[in-house]
N, C-alpha and C positions, 0 to 999 in steps of 0.2 A: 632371759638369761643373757649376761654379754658373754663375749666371748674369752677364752682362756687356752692362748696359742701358747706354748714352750715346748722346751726339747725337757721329758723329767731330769733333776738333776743328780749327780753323786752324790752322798756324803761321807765322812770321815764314819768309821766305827759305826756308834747309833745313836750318830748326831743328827734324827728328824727332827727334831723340832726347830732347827736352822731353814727349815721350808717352811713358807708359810700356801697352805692349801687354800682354797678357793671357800667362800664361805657359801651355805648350803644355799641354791636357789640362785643363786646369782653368776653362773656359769654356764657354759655351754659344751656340753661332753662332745668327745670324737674317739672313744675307744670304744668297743664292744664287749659285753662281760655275757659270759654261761654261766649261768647260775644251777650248782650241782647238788639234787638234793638224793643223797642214799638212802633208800626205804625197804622196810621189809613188814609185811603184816600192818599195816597202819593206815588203813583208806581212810580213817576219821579223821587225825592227826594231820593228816594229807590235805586233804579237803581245806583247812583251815590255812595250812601252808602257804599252798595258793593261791585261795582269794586274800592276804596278804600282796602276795608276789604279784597279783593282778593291779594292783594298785600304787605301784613306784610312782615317784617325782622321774625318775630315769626314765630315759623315755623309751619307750617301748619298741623302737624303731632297731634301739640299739641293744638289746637285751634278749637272750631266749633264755629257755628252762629246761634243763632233762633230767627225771627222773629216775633214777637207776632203781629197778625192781629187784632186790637179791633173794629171786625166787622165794615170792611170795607165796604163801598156800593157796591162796586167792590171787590172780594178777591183778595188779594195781591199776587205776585207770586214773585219765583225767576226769575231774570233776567237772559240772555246768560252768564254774567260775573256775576260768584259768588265764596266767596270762596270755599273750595273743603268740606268741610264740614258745608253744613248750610242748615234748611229747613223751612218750615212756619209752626205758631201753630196759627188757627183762632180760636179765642174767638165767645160764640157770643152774640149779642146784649144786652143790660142791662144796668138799671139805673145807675152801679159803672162804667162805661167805661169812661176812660183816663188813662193816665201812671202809674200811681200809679198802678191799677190792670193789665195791660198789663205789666208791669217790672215785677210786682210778680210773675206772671202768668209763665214769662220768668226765673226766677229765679229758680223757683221749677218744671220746666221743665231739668234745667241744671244740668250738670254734674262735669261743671270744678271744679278745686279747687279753683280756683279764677271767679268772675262773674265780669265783666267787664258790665259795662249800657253805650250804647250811644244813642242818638234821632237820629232817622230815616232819619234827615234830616242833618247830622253832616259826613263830611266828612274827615277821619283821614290819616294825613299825615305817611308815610311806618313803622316809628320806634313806631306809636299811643300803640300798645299794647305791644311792649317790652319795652318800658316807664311805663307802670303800672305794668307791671308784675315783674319786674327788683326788685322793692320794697316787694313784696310779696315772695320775696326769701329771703330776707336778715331781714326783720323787721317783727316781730310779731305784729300783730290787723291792720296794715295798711289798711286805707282806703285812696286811692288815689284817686287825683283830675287833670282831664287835662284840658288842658287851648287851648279858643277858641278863632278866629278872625268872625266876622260878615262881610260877603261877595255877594254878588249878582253872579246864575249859571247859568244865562241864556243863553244860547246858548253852553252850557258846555254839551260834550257829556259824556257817560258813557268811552268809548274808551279814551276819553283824559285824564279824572279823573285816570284811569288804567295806563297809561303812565306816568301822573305826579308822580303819587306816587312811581311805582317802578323806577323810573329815579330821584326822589326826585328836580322835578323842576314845583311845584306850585308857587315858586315865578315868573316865566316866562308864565306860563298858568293863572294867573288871574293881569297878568300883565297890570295897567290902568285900576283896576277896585276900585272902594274905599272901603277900610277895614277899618274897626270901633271895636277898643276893646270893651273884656269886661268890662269897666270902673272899675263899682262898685265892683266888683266882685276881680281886681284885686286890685285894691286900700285897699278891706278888709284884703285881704291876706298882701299886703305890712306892710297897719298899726299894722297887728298883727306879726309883726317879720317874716315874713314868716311862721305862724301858730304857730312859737314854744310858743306864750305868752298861758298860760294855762289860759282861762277864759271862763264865763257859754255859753255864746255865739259864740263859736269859731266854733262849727255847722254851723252856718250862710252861713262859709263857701261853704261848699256841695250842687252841683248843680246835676241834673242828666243827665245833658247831657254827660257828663263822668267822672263816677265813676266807682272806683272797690273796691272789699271788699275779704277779705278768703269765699265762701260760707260757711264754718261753721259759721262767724261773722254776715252773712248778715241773715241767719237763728235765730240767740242768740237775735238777735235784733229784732225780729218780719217781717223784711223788707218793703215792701214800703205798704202803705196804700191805702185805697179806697177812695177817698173825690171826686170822680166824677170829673170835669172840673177846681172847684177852687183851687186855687193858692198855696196851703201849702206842693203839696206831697213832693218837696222834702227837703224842708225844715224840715218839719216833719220825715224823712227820717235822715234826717244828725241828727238831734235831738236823736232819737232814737239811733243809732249806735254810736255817741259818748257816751251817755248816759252808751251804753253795752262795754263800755272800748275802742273805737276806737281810734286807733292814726291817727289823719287826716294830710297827705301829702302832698300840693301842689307841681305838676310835670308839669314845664312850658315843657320839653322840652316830653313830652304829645301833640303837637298841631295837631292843628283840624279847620276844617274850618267850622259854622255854615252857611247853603243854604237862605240868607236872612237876614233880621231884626230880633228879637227876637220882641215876643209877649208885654212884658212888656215896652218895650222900647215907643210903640204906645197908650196903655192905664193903666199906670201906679197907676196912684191914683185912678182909678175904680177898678183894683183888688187889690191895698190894703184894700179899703172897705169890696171887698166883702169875704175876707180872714180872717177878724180883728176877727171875732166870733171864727171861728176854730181855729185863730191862738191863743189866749189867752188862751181858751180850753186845747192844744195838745204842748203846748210851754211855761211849766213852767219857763219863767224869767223875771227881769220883762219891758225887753223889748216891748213883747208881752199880757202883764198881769199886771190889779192896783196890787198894794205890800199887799197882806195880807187883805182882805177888808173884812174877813168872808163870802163870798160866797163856794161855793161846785164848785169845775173843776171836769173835765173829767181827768187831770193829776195832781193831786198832788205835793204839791212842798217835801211834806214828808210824807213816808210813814210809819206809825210804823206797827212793826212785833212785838204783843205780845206772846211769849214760853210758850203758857197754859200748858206743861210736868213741868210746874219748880216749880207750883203752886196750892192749889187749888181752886173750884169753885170759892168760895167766894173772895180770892185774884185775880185773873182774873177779875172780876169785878170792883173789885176799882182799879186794874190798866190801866184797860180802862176807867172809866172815870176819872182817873187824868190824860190822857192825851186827855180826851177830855173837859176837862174844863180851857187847856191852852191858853194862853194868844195870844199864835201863833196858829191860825185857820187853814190854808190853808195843812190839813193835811186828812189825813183817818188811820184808825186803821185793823188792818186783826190779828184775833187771831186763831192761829196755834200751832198745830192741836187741831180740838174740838169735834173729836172720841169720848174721854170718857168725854166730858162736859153734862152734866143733862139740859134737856129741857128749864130750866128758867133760863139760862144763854141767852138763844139765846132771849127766851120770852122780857127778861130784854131791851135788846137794839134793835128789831124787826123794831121800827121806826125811828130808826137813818139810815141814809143812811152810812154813814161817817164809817159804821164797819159792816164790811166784817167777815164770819168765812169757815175757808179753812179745807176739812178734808183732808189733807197731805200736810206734814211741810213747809211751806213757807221760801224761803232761800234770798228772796231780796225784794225791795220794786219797781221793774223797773216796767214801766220808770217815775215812779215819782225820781227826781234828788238826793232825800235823802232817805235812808233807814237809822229808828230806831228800833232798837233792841232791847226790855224791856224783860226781866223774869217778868211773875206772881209774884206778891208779892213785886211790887216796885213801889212806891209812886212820880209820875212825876209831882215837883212843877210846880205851875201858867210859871212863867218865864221859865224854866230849855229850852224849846225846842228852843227858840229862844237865848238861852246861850249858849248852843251847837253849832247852827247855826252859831252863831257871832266867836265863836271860831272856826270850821271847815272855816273860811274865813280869820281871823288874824293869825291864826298860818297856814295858810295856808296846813292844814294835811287834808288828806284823809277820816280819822277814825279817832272820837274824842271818847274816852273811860271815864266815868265816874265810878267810885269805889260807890257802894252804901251804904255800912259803913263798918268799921275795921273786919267787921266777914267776913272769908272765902264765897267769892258765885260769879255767872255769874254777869259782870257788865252792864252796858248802854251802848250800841256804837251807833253812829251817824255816819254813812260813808255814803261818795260823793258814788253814786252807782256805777259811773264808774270807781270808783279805786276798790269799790265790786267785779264788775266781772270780771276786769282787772287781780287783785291779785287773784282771785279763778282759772281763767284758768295756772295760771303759779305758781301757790303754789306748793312748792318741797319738800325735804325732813324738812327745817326750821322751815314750817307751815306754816299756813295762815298770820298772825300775822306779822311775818318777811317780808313777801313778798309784805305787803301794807305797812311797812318800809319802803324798799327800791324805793317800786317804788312812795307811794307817801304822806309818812309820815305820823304819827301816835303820837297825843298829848291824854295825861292822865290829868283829872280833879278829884278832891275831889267832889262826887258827895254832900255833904255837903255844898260847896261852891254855889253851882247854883240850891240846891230845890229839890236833887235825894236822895233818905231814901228808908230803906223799908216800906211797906205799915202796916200800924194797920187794922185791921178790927173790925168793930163797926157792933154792930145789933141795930135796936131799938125794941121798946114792941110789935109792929106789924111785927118784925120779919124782917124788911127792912136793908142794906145793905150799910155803908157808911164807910168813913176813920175815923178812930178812933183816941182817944189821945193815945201817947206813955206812958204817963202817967196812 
């Protein structure tokens, strides 16, 4: 392998394929990847896994394995054939167990700089991890996706799976046996350009059966979640990490053999049932969610960050409630920081759930999908958020900035959060500003036009607290 020195690079929205990756074998790796397999009840399954994983092109020097047991009736063990580097981490028993806490579990166990997730029961053909890691050398935020076939193993021993792989002749060892894509799965990818279409659902994508991520990315993003047995972790998963600026990959030539039918395939519209509550919840779009209905989610489709430093008491307050008296509901308010806020600021809004007070500076609104940014002392007309909104989608920009009148001061910005934390990990010497430019443009509003002023402050005779006339 020669060598393949670079720094990975940025790009625009989910313009990968402006990189071109290393083609397989012909490179020389320098990152480290953990490979995270969640298991429970499955020492067959496992076995086969394995001696798979025992057999990379990746060299071995660079690579470990941990298995996360989520209390198994039986503990799990390593098999005769394993890779040279892998051991088992048993969880134990508990109301949160399924993959979601067994990947996490695996994740903050690990080491590598890349964390690689496969299912226990997922068998990867020899090139399986210098397929994902190939990407993680040359592209910043990747998160890669490998692509599987649905296969029946019975009577497949561990020895044979070891030999097809490092002989790379699994088409001859499940030769006559019936493989079934992943239909849906692939067909998503297809109709979205091969992921490059930039849109709110493009998450969807991400499966856990194999993904990888930079561990720094998979940590930014919170990682996978607890929801016990039903059906959302990883979708909520991919949610999340695109969310924290992921660029999502599809890497067909990633394959992998899944050991059987997949789960959903046999009772499909039972677990969308029984998902539909979580998913609407933890899945701001509105795929998954009615449009705007004034109900309270657990995720917010926006998040305002008020700057109580910018303003005082009394402004802080009528700037939270003008934008809680907006016309677009589907939001929460978190005012940062409220160190030096006097007690009857917090007294004031005590039974609103919808506002939050952070004592230290809050710098994003994740993973609600938008983060807004108000100073103290600025007056968010009825409309303005869902004008913002409508604009952040037709002009298709990242950060929509509003001017809040001709006088020098900090203005409104409305940024998509994934272009937030996109542009913060890779802001240079240009600034912040420039760098969610480029990667994913940046439209200026007359905040006069869409209901953004500064705030008057009114008292009445009882000393009470409202937006006043300019007049």
């Amino acid at each position: 392998m020669s060598p393949t020195a670079r720094t990975p690079v940025a790009v625009p929205r989910q313009e990968w394929t402006t990189v071109q990756a290393p083609d397989l074998g012909t490179w020389t790796p320098s990152l480290t990847v953990t490979v995270v397999l969640p298991a429970k009840d499955c020492q067959d399954e496992l076995d086969l896994t394995l001696a798979a994983l025992s057999a990379q092109t990746y060299p071995a020097g660079l690579m470990d394995v941990v298995v996360v047991d989520d209390a198994s009736a039986e503990p799990l063990r390593l098999p005769a054939v394993h890779p040279e580097r892998a051991c088992v981490l048993r969880l134990p028993p508990g109301d949160g167990h399924g993959s979601g806490r067994a990947r996490h579990a695996g994740a903050e166990a690990a080491t590598g700089d890349i964390v690689l997730f496969l299912d226990a029961d997922i068998v990867a053909t020899r090139t399986h991890v210098e397929a994902h890691a190939r990407w993680h050398h040359v592209l910043a935020d990747a998160v890669v996706l490998g692509h599987k076939m649905f296969v029946e193993f019975d009577d497949i021993t561990a020895a044979d799976v070891l030999a097809a792989t490092r002989d790379d002749t699994f088409d001859q060892l499940l030769d006559g046996r019936k493989q079934k894509k992943h239909t849906w799965h692939e067909d998503f990818i297809r109709e979205a350009a091969r992921l490059t279409a930039y849109a709110d659902d493009t998450f969807i994508a991400v499966v856990g059966a194999s993904v990888s991520a930079p561990r720094a990315l998979y940590a930014e993003s919170g990682g996978f979640s607890t929801f016990g047995l039903r059906g959302i972790v990883d979708t909520e998963f991919g949610y999340r990490i695109f969310t924290a600026g992921a660029v999502l990959v599809p890497e067909p030539s990633a394959r992998s053999y899944h050991q059987g039918a997949r789960n959903f395939a046999t009772r499909g519209d039972e677990i969308k049932r029984e998902r539909s509550g979580l998913a609407a919840n933890h899945l701001p779009i509105p795929l998954f969610r009615p449009s705007d209905v004034g109900r309270m989610w657990q995720v917010p489709v926006v998040h305002a960050v008020v700057d109580a430093t910018s303003g005082t008491p009394e402004q802080v307050q009528v700037t939270v409630d003008s934008i809680l008296a907006s016309a677009y509901t589907d939001l929460v308010v978190t005012v940062s920081p409220n160190k030096e806020l006097p007690r009857w600021v917090e007294d004031y809004f005590a039974a609103d759930a919808r506002v939050r007070f952070a004592p230290e500076p809050v710098r994003t609104g994740f993973p609600a999908p938008f983060s807004l940014v108000v100073p103290a002392g600025v007056a968010i007309g009825r409309s303005a958020v869902g004008s913002l909104l409508a604009l952040s989608s037709s002009e298709q920009a990242g950060m929509v900035r509003a001017t809040v009148s001709d006088e020098p001061g900090p203005p409104v910005e409305l940024w998509a959060t994934r272009a937030l934390h996109r542009a913060r990990r890779h802001a240079g010497a240009d600034g912040l500003d420039e760098t969610a430019r480029q990667l994913f443009g940046v439209h200026w509003v007359s905040g006069a036009e869409i209901g953004v002023r500064p705030a008057v402050v009114g008292v009445t005779k009882q000393g009470m607290l409202h937006e006043g006339s300019a007049g």
